[in-house]
Backbone atoms as SQL, in Angstrom:
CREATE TABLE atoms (id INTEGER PRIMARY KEY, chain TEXT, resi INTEGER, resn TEXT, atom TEXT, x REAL, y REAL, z REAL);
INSERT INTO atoms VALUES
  (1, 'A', 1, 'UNK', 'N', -115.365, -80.362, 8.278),
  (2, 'A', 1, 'UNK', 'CA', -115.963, -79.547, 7.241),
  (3, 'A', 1, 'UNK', 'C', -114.972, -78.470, 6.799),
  (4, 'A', 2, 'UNK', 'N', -114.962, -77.566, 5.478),
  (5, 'A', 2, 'UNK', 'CA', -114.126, -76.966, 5.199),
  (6, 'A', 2, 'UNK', 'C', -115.012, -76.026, 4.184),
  (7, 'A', 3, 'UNK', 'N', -114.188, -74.843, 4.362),
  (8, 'A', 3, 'UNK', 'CA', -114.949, -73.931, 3.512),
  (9, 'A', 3, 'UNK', 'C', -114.620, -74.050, 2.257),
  (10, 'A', 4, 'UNK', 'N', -115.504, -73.387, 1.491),
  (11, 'A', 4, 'UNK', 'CA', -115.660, -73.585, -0.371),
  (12, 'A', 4, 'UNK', 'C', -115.989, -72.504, -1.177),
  (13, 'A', 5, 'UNK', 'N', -115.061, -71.273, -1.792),
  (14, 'A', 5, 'UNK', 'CA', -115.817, -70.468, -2.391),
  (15, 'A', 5, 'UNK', 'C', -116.179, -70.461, -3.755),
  (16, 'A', 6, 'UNK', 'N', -117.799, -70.445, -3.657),
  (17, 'A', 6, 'UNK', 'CA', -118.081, -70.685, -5.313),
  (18, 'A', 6, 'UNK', 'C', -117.697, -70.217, -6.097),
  (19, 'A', 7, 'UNK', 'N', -117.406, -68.760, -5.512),
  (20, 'A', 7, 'UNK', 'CA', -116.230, -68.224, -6.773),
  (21, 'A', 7, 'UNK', 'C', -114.941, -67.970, -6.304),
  (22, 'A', 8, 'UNK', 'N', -114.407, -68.796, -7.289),
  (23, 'A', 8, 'UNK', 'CA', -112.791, -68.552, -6.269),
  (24, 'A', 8, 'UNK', 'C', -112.364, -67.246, -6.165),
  (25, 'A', 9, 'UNK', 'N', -112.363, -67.153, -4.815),
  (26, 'A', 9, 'UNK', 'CA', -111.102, -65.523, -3.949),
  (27, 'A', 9, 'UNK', 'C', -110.348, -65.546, -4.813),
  (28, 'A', 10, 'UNK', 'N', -109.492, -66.439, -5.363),
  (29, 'A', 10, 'UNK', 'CA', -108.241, -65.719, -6.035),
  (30, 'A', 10, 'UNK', 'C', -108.838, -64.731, -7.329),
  (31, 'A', 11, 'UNK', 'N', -110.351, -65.202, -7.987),
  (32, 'A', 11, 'UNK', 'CA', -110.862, -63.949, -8.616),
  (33, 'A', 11, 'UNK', 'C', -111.231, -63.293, -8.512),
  (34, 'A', 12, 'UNK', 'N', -111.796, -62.671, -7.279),
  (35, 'A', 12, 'UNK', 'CA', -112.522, -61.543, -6.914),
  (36, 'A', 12, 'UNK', 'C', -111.826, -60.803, -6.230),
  (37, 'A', 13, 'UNK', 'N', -110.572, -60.864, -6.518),
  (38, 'A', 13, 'UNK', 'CA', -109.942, -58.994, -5.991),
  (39, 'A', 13, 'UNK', 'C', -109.566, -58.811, -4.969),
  (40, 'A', 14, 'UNK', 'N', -109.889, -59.469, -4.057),
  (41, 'A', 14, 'UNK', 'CA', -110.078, -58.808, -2.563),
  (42, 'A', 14, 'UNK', 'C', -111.766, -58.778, -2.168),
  (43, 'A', 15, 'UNK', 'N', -112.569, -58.667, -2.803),
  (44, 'A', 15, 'UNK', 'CA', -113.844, -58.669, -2.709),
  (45, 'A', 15, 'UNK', 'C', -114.860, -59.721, -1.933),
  (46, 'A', 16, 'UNK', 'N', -115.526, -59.444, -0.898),
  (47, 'A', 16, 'UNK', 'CA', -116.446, -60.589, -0.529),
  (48, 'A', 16, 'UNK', 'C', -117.757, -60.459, -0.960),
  (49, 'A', 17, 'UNK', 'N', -118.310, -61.612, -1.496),
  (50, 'A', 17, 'UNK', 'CA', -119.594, -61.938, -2.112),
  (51, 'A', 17, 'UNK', 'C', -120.471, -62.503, -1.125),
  (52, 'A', 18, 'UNK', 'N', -121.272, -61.631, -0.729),
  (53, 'A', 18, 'UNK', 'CA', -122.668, -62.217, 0.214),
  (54, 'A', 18, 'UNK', 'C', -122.980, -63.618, -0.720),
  (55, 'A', 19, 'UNK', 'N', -122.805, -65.135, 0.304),
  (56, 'A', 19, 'UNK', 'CA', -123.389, -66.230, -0.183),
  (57, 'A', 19, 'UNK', 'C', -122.492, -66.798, -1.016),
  (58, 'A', 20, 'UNK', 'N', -121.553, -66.563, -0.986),
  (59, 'A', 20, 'UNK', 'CA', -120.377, -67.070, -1.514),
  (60, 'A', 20, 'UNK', 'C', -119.286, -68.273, -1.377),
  (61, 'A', 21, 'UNK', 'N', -119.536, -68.688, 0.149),
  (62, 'A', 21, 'UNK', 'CA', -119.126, -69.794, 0.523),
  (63, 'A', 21, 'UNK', 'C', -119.843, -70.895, 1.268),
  (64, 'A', 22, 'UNK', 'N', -119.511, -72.463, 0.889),
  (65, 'A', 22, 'UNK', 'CA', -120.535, -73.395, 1.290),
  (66, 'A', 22, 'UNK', 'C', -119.266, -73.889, 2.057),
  (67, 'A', 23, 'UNK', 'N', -120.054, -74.873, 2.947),
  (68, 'A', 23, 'UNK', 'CA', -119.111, -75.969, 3.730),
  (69, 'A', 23, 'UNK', 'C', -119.768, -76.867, 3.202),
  (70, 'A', 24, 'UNK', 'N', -118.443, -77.771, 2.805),
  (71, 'A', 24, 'UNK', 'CA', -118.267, -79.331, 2.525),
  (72, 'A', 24, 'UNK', 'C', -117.330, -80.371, 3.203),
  (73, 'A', 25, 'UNK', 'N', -117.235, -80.863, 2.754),
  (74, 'A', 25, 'UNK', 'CA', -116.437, -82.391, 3.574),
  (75, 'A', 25, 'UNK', 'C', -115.328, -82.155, 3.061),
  (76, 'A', 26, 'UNK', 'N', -113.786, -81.713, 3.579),
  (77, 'A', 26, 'UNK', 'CA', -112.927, -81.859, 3.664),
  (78, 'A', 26, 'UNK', 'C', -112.502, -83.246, 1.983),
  (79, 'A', 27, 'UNK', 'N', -112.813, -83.970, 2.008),
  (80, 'A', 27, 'UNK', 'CA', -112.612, -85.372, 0.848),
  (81, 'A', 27, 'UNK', 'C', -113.457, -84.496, -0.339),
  (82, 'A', 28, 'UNK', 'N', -114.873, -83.698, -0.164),
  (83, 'A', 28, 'UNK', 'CA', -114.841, -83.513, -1.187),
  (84, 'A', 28, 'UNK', 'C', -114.330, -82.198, -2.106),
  (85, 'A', 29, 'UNK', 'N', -114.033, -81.453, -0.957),
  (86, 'A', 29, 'UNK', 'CA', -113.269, -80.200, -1.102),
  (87, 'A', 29, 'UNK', 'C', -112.443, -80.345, -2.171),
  (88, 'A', 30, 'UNK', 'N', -111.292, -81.574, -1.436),
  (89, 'A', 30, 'UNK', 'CA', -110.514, -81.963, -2.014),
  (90, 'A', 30, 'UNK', 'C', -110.225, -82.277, -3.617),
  (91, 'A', 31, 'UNK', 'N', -111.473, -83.385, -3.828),
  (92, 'A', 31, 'UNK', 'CA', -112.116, -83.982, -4.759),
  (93, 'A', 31, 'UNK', 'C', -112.372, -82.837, -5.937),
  (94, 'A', 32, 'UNK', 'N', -113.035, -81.800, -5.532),
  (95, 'A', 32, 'UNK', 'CA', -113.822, -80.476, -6.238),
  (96, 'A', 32, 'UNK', 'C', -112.248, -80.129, -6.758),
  (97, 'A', 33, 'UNK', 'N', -111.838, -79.690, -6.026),
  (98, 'A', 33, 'UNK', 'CA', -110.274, -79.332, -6.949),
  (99, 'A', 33, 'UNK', 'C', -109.677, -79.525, -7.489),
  (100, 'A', 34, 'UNK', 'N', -109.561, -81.530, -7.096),
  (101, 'A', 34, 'UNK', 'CA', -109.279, -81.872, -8.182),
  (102, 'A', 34, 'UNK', 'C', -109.172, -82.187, -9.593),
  (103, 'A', 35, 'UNK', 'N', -110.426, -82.340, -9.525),
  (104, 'A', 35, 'UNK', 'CA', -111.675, -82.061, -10.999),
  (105, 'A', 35, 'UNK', 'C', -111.630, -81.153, -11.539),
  (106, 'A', 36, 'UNK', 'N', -111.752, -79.834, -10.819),
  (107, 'A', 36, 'UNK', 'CA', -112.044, -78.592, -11.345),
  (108, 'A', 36, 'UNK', 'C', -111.377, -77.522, -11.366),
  (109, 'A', 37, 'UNK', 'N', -109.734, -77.397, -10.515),
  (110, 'A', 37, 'UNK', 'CA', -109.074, -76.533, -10.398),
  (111, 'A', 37, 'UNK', 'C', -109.828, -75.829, -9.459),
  (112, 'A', 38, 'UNK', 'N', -109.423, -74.053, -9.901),
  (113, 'A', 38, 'UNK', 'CA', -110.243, -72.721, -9.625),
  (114, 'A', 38, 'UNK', 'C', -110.740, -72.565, -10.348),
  (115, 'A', 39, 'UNK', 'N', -112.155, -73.398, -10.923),
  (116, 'A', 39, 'UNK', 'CA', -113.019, -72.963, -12.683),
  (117, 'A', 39, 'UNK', 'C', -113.934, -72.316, -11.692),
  (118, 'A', 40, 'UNK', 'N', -114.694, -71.121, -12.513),
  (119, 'A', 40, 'UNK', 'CA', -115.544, -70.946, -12.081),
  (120, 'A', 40, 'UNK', 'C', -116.978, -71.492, -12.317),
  (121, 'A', 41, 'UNK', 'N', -118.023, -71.416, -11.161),
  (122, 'A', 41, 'UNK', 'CA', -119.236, -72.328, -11.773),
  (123, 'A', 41, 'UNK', 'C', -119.101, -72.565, -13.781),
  (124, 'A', 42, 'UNK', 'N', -119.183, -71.364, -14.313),
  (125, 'A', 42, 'UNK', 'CA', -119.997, -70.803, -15.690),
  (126, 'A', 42, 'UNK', 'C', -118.920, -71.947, -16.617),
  (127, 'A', 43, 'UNK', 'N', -117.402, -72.303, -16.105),
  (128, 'A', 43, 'UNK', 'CA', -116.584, -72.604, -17.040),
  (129, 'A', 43, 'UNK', 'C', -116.539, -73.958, -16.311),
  (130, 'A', 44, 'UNK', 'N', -116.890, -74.379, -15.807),
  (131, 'A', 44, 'UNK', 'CA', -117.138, -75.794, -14.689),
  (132, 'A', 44, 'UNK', 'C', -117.990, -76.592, -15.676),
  (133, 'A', 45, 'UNK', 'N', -119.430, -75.085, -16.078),
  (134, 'A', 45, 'UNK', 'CA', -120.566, -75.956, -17.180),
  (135, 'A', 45, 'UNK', 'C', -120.525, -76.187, -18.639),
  (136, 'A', 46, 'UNK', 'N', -119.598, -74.695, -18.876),
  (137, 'A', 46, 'UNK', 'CA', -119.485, -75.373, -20.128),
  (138, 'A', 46, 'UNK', 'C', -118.124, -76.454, -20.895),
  (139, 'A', 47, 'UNK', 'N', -117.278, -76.366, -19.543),
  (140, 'A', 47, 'UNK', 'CA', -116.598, -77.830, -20.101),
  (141, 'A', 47, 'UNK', 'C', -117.371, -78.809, -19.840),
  (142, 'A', 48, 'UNK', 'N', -118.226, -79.102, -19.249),
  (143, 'A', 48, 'UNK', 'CA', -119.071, -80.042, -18.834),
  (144, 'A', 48, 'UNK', 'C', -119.768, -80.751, -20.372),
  (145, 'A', 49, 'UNK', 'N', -120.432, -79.314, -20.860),
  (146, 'A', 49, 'UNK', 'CA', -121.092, -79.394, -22.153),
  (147, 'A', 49, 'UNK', 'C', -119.861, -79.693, -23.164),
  (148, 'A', 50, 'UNK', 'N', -119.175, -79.311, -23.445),
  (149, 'A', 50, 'UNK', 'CA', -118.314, -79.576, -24.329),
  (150, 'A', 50, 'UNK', 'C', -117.436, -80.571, -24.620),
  (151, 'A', 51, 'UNK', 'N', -117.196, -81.201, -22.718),
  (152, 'A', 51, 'UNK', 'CA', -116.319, -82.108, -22.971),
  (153, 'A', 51, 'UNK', 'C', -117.562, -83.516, -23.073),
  (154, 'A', 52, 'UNK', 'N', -118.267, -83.710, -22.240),
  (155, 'A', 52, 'UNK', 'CA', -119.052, -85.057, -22.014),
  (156, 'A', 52, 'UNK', 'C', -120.259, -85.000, -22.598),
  (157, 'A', 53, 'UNK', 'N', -120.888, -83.930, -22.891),
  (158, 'A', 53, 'UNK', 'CA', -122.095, -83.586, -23.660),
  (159, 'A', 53, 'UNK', 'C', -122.269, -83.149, -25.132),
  (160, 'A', 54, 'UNK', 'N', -121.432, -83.293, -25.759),
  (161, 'A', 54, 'UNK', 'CA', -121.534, -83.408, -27.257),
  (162, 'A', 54, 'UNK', 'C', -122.006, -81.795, -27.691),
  (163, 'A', 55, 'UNK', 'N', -121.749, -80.927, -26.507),
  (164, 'A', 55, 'UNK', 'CA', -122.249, -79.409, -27.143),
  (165, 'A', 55, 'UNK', 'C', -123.709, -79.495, -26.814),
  (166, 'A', 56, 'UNK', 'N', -124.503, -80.229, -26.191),
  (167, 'A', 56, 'UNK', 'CA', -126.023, -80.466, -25.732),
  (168, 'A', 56, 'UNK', 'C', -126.331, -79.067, -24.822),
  (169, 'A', 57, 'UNK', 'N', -126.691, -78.533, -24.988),
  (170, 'A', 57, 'UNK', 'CA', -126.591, -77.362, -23.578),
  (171, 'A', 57, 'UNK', 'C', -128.355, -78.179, -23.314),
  (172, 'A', 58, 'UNK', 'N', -129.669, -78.503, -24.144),
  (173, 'A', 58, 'UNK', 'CA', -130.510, -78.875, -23.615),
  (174, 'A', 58, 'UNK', 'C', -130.911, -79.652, -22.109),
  (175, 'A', 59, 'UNK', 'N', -130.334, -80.464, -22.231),
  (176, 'A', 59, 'UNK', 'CA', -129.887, -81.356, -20.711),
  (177, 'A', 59, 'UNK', 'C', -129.755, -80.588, -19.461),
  (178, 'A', 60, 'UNK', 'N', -129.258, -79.489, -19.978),
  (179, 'A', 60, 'UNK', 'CA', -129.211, -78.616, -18.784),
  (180, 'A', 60, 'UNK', 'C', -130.266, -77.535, -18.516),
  (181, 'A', 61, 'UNK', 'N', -130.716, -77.165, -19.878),
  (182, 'A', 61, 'UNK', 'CA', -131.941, -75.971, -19.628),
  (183, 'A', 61, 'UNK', 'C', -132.969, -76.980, -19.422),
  (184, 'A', 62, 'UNK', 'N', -133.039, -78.081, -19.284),
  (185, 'A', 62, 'UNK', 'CA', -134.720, -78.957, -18.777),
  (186, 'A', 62, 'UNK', 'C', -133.973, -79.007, -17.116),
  (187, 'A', 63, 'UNK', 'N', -132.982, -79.399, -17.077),
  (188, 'A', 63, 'UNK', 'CA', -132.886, -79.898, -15.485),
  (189, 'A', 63, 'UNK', 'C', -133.506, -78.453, -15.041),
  (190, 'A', 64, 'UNK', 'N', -132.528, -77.092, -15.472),
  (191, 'A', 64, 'UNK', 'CA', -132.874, -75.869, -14.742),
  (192, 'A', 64, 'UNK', 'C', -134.391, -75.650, -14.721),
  (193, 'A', 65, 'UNK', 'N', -135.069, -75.610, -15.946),
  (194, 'A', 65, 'UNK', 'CA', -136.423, -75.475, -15.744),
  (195, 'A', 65, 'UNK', 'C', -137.538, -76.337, -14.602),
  (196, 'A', 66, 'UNK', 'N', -136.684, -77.672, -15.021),
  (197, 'A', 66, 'UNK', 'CA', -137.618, -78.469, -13.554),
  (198, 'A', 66, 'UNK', 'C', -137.286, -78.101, -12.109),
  (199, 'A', 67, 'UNK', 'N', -136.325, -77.503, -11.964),
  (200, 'A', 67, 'UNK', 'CA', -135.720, -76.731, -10.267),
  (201, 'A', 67, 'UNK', 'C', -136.601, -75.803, -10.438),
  (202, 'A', 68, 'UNK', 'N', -136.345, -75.093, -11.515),
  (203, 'A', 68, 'UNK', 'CA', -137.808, -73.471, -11.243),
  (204, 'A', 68, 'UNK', 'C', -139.492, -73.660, -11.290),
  (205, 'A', 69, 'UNK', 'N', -139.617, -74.838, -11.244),
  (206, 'A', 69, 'UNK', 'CA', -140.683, -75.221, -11.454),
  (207, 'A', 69, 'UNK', 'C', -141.653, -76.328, -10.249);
């Protein structure tokens, strides 16, 4: 297992964020970086939207609403 910070350390200063790091599998650690660099979540989603989603942000405010729900 290997640690993962959702927001990458190299942006936060020096700063630690209560809840900030998950453990994952080493492969997908890996994997995550590769994909994604150091994006943070917010720029993770909206290339997401922009690149594979046609600018849809909907797709995503129904998934979120069915988690809060």
């Amino acid at each position: 297992m290997s640690k993962h910070h959702i927001i990458p350390k190299s942006l936060l200063k020096g700063k630690q964020l209560k809840g900030n790091i998950v453990m994952v599998s080493h492969l997908e650690h890996d994997r995550y970086h590769q994909l994604f660099s150091n994006k943070t979540p917010e720029e993770i989603l909206l290339y997401l939207v922009n690149t594979f989603w046609g600018g849809n942000t909907q797709i995503l405010k129904d998934f979120l609403w069915e988690m809060e729900h």
